[in-house]
C-alpha positions, -999 to +999 in steps of 0.1 A: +145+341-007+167+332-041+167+356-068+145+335-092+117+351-111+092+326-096+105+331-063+103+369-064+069+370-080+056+346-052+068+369-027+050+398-043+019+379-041+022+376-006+030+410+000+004+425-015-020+397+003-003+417+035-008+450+020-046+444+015-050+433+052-030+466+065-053+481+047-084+465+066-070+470+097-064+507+092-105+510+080-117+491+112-093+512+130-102+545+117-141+535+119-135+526+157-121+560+164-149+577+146-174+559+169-153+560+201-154+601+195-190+600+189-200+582+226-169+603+240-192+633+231-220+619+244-210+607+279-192+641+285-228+659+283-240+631+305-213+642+329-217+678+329-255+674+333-241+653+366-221+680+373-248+711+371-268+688+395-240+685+419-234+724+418-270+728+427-270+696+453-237+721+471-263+750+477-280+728+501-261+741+533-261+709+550-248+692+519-215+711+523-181+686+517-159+680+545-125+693+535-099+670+527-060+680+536-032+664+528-030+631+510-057+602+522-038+580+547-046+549+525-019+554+497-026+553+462-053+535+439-040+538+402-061+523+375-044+521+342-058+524+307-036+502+282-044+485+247-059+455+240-047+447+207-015+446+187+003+468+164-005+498+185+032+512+187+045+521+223+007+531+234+005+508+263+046+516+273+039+551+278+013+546+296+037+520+317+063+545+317+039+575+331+023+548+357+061+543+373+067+579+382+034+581+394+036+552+416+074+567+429+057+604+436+027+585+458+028+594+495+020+560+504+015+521+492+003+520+457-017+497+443-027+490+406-060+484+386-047+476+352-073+475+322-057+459+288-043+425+281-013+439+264-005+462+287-008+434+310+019+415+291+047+438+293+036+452+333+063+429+347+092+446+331+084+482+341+084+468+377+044+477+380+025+445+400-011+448+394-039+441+426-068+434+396-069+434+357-095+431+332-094+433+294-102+468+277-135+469+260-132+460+221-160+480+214-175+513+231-209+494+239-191+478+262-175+509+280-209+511+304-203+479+318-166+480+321-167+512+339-190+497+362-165+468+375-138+496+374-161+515+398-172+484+419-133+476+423-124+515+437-155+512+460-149+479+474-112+494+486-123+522+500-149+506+519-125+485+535-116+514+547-083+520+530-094+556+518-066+560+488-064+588+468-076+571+436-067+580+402-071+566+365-041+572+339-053+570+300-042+583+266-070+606+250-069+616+214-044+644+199-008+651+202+017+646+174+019+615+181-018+614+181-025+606+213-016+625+248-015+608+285-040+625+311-042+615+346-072+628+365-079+627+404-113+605+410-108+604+448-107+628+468-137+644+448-129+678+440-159+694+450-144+730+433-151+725+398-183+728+405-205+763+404-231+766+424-263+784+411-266+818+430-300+838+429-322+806+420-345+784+442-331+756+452-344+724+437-371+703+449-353+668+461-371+638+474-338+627+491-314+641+517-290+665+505-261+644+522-274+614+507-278+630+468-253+645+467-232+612+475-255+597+446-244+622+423-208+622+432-206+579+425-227+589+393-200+614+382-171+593+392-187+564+370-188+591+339-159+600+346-145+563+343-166+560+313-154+587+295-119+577+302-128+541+290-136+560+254-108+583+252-085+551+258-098+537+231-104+562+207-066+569+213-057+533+211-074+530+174-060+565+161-026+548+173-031+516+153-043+534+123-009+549+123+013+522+126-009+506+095+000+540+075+034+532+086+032+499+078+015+502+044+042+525+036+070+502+043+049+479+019+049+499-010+084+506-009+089+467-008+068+462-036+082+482-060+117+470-049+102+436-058+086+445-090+113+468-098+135+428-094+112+413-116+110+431-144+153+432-143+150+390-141+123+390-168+143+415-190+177+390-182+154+359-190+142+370-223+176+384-229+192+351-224+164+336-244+169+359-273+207+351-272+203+316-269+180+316-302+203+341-317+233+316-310+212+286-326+203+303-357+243+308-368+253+285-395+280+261-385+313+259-399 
C-alpha cells in the first residue's frame, strides 16, 4: 500500500467493512453458545433421569453387571470432538495434542472416530489416522442425530466382537482459555456411579431386568454422546467468539493507525496547498 491519501482512505474502508463482519461473527458465535448451553442443560436431565432408572434397574438381583478387570482385550476406540469451522484458535490442536498421549497410554491398537472437518484437516500431522469421520453438527438440532451415527459406529465394532474400551475426548465450556478438554470412559460402563434405591419397592418392568438394563445403558451411552456433542460446540463457539474479540481488537488498533495517517496526509495536503497559493500570491520582481 503507497502512502497516498486515496490509498489510505480506501484501505480504511475496507477495514472497517472487515471490522463489521468480525463483529457478526462474534454475535452468531456468542448466540450459538447461548443455545448450545441451553440443550447442554437439557440433555444432562435427560441423562440423569436415565441414570436414576439404571440405579433402580441394578436392584434387580439378576440384573447385577459382570465385573470387568483389566483393560478389554480389543484396544482402544477413541472418538474425537474437533471444530468445524475456522477462526477457532488452536481448539481442534489441543484436542489433537490430548488425542496423541491418549492413543500412546492405550494398552492395545487404537483406533479413531474423528468428528470435525477441520480437525480432520490438520489429523495427518499429529500422526492420528482416523477409522471413520463425519462433520460436527453446525447447529445443536442436529446433535440427536449425530450422536446416533457416533453410537451406531461404537456398536458396530464392538459387535464384531473387538470389545475396545471406548472413549470420546471433547472441549466443554470454561477454563481461562474458555474452554477445558474432558475425556470420559463410555465403554466399559461404569456401573458405580450409579445409587441404587434402598428401602423402596422395586419398579414394575414389562421387560427382563438383563434386557432393560442393557436398554438403559445404550440410552445413557447415547446421552452421554449427546451431551458431549453440545459441550464441543458450545466450547467451539465461546472459542471463536474470542478470537473475533481478538481480532476486532487488532482492528481498531489498525484503524486509528490509518486514520491517525490520514489526517497527517490531509494536514500535509492542505499545507502544501496553502503554500503553494501563498507562493502565487507574491508579487514578482
Amino acid at each position: 500500500m503507497s502512502g497516498t491519501l486515496p490509498d489510505v482512505e480506501e484501505r480504511i474502508g475496507t477495514i472497517r467493512k472487515l471490522s463489521a463482519v468480525i463483529g457478526a461473527m462474534r454475535g452468531i458465535a456468542a448466540s450459538r453458545l447461548q443455545d448450545a448451553q441451553l440443550h447442554a442443560g437439557a440433555i444432562r436431565l435427560y441423562a440423569d433421569t436415565i441414570g436414576a432408572a439404571i440405579g433402580q434397574a441394578l436392584a434387580f438381583p439378576v440384573a447385577e453387571p459382570e465385573a470387568h478387570s483389566g483393560a478389554p482385550p480389543g484396544g482402544a476406540l477413541l472418538i474425537l470432538l474437533c471444530a468445524e469451522q475456522g477462526f477457532s484458535g488452536s481448539f481442534s490442536a489441543r484436542i489433537l495434542e490430548a488425542a496423541q498421549d491418549a492413543i500412546r497410554a492405550a494398552p492395545g491398537p487404537a483406533e479413531v472416530l474423528l468428528v470435525g472437518d477441520r480437525g480432520l484437516l490438520v489429523a495427518h500431522e499429529y500422526g492420528i489416522e482416523t477409522g471413520w469421520t463425519a462433520p460436527m453438527i453446525a447447529h445443536p438440532a442436529g446433535a440427536a442425530e449425530l450422536a446416533d451415527r457416533i453410537a451406531g459406529a461404537v456398536f458396530e465394532r464392538i459387535s464384531a466382537g473387538r470389545d475396545p474400551a471406548v472413549s470420546i475426548l471433547h472441549a466443554a465450556p470454561g477454563g481461562e482459555s474458555g474452554y477445558t478438554l474432558v475425556r470420559r470412559q463410555l465403554v466399559p460402563f461404569d456401573y458405580s456411579r450409579f445409587r441404587r434405591p434402598g428401602g423402596k419397592p422395586l419398579p414394575l418392568t414389562g421387560l427382563g431386568a438383563g434386557e432393560l438394563l442393557a436398554r438403559l445403558v445404550e440410552e445413557y451411552v447415547f446421552a452421554e454422546i449427546c451431551e458431549a456433542l453440545m459441550l464441543s460446540f458450545a466450547a467451539e463457539n465461546e472459542a471463536r467468539m474470542r478470537a473475533m474479540i481478538l481480532a476486532h481488537d487488532n482492528v481498531d488498533g489498525s484503524l486509528e493507525t490509518l486514520t491517525g495517517q490520514a489526517r497527517r496526509l490531509r494536514q500535509e495536503a492542505i499545507t502544501e496547498e496553502i503554500i503553494e497559493l501563498s507562493a502565487g500570491s507574491l508579487p514578482r520582481r
